[in-house]
C-alpha positions in Angstrom: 0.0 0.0 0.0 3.2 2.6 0.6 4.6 1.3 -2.5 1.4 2.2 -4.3 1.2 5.9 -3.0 5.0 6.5 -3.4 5.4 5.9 -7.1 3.2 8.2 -7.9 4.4 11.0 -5.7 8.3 10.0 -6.7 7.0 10.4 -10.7 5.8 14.1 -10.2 8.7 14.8 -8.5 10.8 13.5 -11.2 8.5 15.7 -13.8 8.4 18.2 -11.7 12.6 18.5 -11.4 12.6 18.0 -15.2 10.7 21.1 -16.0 12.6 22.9 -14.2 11.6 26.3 -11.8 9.2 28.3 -14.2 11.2 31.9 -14.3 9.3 34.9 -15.9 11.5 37.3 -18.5 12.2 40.4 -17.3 11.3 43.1 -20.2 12.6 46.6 -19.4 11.1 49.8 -20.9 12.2 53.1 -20.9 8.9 55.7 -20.7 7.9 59.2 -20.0 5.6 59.1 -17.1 2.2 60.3 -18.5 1.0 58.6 -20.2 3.1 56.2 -21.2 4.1 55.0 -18.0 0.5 54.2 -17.2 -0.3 52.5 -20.1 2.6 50.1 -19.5 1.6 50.2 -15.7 -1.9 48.8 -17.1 -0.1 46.1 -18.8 1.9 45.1 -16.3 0.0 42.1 -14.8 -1.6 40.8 -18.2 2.2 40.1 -19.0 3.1 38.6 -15.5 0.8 36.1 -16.3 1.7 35.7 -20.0 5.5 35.3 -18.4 6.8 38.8 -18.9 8.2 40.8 -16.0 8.1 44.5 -17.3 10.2 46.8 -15.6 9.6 50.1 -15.9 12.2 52.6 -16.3 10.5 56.6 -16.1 12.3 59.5 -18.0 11.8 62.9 -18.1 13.1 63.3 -21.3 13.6 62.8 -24.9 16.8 61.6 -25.5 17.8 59.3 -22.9 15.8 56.6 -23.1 16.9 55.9 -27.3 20.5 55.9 -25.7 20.0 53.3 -23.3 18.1 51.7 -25.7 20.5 51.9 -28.5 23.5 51.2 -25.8 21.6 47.9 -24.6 20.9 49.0 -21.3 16.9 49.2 -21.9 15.1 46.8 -23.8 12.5 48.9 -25.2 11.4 52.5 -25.1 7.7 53.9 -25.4 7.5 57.9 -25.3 8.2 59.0 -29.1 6.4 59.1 -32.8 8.1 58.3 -36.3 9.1 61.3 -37.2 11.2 61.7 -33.9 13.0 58.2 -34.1 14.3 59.2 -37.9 15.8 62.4 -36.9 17.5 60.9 -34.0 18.7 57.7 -35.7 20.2 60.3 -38.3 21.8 62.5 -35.7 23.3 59.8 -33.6 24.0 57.4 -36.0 21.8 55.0 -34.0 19.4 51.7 -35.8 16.5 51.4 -33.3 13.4 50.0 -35.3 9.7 50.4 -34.4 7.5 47.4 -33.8 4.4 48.7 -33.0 2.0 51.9 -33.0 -0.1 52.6 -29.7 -1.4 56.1 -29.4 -1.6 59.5 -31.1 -1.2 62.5 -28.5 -2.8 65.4 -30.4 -0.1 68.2 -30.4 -1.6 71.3 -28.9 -1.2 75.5 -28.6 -2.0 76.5 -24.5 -2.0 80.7 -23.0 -2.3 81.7 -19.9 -3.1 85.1 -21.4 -5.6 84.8 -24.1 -8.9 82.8 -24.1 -9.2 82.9 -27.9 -6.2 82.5 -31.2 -8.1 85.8 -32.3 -7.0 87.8 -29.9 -3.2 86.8 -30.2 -1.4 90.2 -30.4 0.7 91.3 -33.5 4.5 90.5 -32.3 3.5 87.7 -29.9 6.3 85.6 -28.0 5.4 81.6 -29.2 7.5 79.1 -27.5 8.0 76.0 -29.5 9.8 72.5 -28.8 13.8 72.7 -29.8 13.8 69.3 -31.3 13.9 69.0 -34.9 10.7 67.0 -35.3 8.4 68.5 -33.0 9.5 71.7 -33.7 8.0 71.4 -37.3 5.3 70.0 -35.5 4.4 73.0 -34.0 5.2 75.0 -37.2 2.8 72.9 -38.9 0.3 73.0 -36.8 0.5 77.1 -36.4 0.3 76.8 -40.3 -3.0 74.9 -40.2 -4.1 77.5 -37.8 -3.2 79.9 -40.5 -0.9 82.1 -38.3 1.7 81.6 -40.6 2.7 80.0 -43.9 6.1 77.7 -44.2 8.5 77.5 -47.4 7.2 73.8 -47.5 4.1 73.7 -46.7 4.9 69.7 -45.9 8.0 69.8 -44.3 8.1 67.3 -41.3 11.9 68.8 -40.2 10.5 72.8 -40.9 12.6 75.2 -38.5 11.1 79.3 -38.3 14.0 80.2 -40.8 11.1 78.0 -43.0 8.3 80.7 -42.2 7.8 82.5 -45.1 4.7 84.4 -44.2 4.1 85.9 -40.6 1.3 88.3 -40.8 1.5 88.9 -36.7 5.0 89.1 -36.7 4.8 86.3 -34.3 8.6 85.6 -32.3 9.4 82.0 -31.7 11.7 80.9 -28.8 12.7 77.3 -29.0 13.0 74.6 -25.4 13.5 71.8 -24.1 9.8 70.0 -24.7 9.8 69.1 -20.9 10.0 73.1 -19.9 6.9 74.6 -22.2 4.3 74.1 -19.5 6.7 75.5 -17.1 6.9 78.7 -19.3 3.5 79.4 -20.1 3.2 82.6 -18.0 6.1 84.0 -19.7 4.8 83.9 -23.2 2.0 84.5 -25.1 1.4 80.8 -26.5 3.3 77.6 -26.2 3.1 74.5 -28.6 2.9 71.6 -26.0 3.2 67.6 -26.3 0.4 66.2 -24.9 2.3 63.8 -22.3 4.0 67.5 -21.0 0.7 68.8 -21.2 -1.2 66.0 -19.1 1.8 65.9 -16.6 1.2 69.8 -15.8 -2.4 68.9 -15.3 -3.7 70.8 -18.5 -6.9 68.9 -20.5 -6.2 69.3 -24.1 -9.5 69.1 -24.9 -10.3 72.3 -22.6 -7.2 74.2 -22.5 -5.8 74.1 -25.5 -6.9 77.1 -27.7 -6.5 74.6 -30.8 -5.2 70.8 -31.3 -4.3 68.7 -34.2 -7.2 66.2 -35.0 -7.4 62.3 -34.3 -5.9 62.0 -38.2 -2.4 63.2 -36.6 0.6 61.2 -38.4 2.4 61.6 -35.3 1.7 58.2 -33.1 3.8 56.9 -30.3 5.5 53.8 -30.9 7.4 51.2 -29.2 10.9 51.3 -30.5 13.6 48.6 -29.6 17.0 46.9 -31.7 17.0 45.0 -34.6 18.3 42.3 -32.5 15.3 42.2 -30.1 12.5 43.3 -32.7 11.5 39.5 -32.9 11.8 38.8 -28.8 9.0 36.8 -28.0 8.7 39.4 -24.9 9.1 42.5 -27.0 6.0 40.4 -29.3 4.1 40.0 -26.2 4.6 43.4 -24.8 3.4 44.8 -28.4 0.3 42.7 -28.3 -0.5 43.7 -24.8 -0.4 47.3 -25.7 -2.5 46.8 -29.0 -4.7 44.9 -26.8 -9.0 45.3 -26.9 -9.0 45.9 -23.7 -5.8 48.4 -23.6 -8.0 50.7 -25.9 -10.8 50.7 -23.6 -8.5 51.9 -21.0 -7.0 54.7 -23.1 -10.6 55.3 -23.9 -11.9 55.7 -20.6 -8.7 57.4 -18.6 -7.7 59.9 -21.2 -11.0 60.8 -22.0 -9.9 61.9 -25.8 -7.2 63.6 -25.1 -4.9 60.6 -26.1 -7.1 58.2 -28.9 -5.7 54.6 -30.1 -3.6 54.3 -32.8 -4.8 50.5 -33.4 
């Protein structure tokens, strides 16, 4: 009878040594906090039990996370659109790829002195991103606004030596993305990201004095290496975040402000 209930006990040991301890894979992702972060926080235990440990590395700014992404300290990075990724592959002489699309973050114009784009004052100061690709972002946008007119009307890497027609005589000063909300009391309009925006507490859809559409070209993407681009974890992770039930959440917590790109 002790023979009979041992052999069976001693065989799932033996399977059970076999297998071997189940270990999840750790996943790191660089981020900017809103909302980014979040989404990735949302994730989090839908890959736990898919096998994927994220760890979730928060940056403040643009250019880190592609360098420790690029130098192989990150896996992945989440906080950046297309347009951004080319220009700073072609600065640093970087290869980071994109393997999926999330969100778009509609790029928007914010005062703290007028209520209305009509009463913008001839000469205004308008601060505007200093990086390449959201610069002309911000150009473009001003353009569609018709507050000014670029050389190329099309130009995704436009700079202000591009505007051509300025009928205000508008001024542009150029910063560091993360400072705009910062410096809205000390000029007459700022051109903000949205994930700046949401972090300073400003709704896009009611502060903002005008916003790109839900059409934007500009969505945020998960960028890795070409050696990781086919990581089952870095598969998983993109699936996660294209998930049904991922664009419910962006849905219901961003209210608009931030719409699926899926």
């Amino acid at each position: 009878m002790l023979l009979k209930k041992f052999v069976p006990a001693l065989a799932l040991g033996i399977a059970a040594v076999l297998a071997g301890p189940v270990h999840a894979e750790k996943l790191s992702v660089a981020a900017t906090p809103v909302p980014h972060a979040e989404l990735l926080e949302h994730v989090k235990p839908i890959l736990a039990k898919e096998g994927v440990e994220l760890d979730i590395k928060v940056f403040t700014d643009y250019v880190q996370p592609n360098q420790q992404v690029a130098d192989g300290h990150i896996d992945v990075n989440f906080f950046q659109h297309q347009p951004y990724l080319d220009s700073f592959n072609k600065e640093h002489g970087t290869k980071l790829v994109t393997v999926g699309l999330v969100h778009v973050e509609p790029f928007g114009a914010y005062s703290t002195k007028i209520k209305n784009i009509a009463d913008l004052k001839e000469g205004a100061l308008v601060a505007l991103p200093n990086d390449p690709s959201n610069g002309a972002r911000a150009l473009l946008l001003l353009q569609k606004e018709g507050l000014l007119k670029l050389k190329d009307p099309s130009n995704i890497l436009a700079t202000s030596r591009d505007v051509v027609e300025n009928p205000k005589k508008l001024k542009f000063r150029e910063l560091e993305a993360a400072t705009l909300p910062r410096v809205l009391p000390d000029v007459d309009l700022a051109l903000i990201n949205t994930n700046y925006a949401l972090e300073a507490g400003l709704n896009p859809l009611k502060d903002a004095l005008f916003i790109e559409g839900a059409d934007s070209p500009y969505a945020n993407i998960i960028v890795t290496t070409p050696a990781k681009k086919d990581d089952p974890a870095v598969k998983k992770l993109v699936q996660a975040l294209n998930s049904a039930d991922t664009r419910e959440f962006i849905k219901t917590q961003y209210k608009g402000a931030i719409v699926p790109a899926f």
